[in-house]
C-alpha positions, -999 to +999 in steps of 0.1 A: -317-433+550-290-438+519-310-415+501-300-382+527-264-390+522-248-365+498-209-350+494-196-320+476-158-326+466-151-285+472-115-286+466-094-313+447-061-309+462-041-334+447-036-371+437-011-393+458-017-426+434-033-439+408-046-478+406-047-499+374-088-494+372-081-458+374-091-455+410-073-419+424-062-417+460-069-380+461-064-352+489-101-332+487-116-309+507-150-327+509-183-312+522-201-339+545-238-338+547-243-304+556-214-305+579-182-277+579-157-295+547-129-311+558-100-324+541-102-360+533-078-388+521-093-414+502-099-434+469-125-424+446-134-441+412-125-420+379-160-400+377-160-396+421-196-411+420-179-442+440-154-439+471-132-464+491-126-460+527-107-431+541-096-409+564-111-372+572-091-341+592-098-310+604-072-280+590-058-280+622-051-322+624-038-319+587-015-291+600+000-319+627+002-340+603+024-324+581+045-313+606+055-350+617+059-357+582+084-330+582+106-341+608+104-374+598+135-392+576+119-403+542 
């Protein structure tokens, strides 16, 4: 079954932070499986064959999203 798991990383939006082993906390648009992309937040190692845990929104979550961030004092 780990064998039918595949990503495509379709749009590297940005890096929030960078760890000492070079680990990236990136903003992607990542393909799932063969499932619509959606924008993801999470760690990946410096070649993206390796991945921490994350989070993954639709355009229309990451659009809430950055309107609380907005409005929020920071």
């Amino acid at each position: 079954m780990a064998d039918d798991f595949h990503y495509e990383i379709v749009n590297e939006c940005g890096i929030l932070s960078e760890g000492k082993a070079g680990w990236k906390m990136e903003l992607n648009l990542v393909q799932w499986g063969d499932r619509n992309p959606k924008y993801d937040i999470r760690s990946w190692s410096p070649d993206h064959a390796k991945m921490g845990k994350g989070i993954t929104l639709t355009k229309e979550e990451l659009t809430a999203l950055k309107d609380i961030l907005s409005k929020m004092n920071i």
